[in-house]
N, C-alpha and C positions, 0 to 999 in steps of 0.2 A: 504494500500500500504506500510505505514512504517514497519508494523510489517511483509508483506511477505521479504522487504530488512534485516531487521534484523537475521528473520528464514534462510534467503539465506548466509547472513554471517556467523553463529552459524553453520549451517551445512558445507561449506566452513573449518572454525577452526577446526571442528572436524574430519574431513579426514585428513587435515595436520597435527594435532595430532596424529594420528592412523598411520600415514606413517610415520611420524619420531620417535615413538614407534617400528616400523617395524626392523626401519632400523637398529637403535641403542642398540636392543634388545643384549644382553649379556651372553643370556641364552641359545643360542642355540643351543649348542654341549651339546653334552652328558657327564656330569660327571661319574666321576666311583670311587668308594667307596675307603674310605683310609683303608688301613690294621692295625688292631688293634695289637698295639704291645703286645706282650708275656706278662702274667697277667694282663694284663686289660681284663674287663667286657664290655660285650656290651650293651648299654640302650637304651630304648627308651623316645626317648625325644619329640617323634611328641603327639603333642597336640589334646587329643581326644573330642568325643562328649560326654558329660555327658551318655548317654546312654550305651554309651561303658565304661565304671567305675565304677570299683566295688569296693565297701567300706565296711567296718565293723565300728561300732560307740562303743566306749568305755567312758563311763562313769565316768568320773576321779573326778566330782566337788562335788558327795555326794550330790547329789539331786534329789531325787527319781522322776524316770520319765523320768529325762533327756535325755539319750541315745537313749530310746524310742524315746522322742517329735524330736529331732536331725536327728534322722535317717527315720523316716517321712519326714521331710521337703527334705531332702537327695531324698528321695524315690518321692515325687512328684514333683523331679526336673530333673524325668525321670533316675537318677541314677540307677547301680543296687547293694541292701543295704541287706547286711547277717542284722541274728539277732543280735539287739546289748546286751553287757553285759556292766556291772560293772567290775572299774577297781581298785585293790588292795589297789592302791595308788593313794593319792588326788593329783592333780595339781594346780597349782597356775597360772598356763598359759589361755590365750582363748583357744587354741588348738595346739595338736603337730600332726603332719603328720609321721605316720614310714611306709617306703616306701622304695621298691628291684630297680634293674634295669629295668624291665618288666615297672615300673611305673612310669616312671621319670616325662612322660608327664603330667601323669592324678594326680599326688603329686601337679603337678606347675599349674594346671587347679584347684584344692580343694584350694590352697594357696588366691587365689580371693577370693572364697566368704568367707574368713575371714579377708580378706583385707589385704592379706602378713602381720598379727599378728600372724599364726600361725609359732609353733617352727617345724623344720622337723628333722629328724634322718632316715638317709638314709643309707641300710645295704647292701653292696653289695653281700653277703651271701644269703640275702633275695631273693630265687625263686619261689617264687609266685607273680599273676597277682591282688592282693588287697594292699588297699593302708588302714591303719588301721588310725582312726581317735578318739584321745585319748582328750575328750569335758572336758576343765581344766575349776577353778570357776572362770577366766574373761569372760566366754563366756557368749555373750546376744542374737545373733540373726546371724543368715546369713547374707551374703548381700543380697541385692536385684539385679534381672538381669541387671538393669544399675549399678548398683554399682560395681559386678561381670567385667561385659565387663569393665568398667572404671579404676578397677583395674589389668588389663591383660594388658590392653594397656601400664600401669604404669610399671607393670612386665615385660616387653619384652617376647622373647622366653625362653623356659626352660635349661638352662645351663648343661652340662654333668658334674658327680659328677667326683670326681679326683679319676683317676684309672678308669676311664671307655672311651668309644669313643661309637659311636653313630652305631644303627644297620643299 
């Protein structure tokens, strides 16, 4: 008997919830897009599904294999991963991100599973849809998918770069 008064209760709270969600809702006209001022770029900043991002892995730490083993883990993280090369020049960094406006989202979704350590350089010249990922000698590992989520929460949304507005 206690626990159908309690189920009565919890269901009870949960309409009142739902109707004062209803009511109070903020969202419900229809936005309409701001016009991008004269020289600015337009980005994308909506936050994809790994599936949907395409990377290129560059090799920067002088460690044979690397870009390979990198761009595997990339690849079975459902990403979609060109061949990787070797890069000219060594880095000192865990990773840099170089990334157009097509990319903004899918840069700030790669920035997680390095735990916002990686460095980014964002071209707005750059148009093409890959986000090139340049593996400097701090790098040790990806995150992991909670670590990943944990650090996107920590990230907030992807910020529009200056000189651009949002498609």
């Amino acid at each position: 008997m206690r626990a159908l008064i309690v189920l009565s209760v919890l269901t009870v709270a949960a309409v009142v919830f739902v109707a004062v969600a209803f009511v109070r809702d903020s969202q419900t006209e229809a936005t309409v897009a701001e016009e991008c001022p004269a020289g600015f770029v337009r980005a994308n900043v909506a936050l994809p599904e790994p599936k949907d991002v395409k990377l290129k892995v560059f090799n920067a730490a002088g460690t044979d294999g690397l870009g390979s083993r990198v761009s595997t883990d990339f690849a079975n993280r459902k990403f979609q991963v060109e061949k990787p090369e070797n890069s000219d020049k060594t880095s000192d960094a865990v990773a840099t991100l170089r990334y157009g406006p097509k990319t903004v989202g899918a840069a700030h979704l790669l920035r997680a599973y390095f735990l916002d350590n990686a460095r980014t350089e964002y071209d707005e010249a750059r148009e093409d849809d890959i986000v090139d990922v340049v593996i400097g000698t701090r790098f040790e590992q990806l995150a992991t998918t909670t670590e990943v989520n944990q650090s996107l929460v920590e990230l907030g949304q992807a910020k529009l770069p200056p000189g651009s507005c949002a498609e």
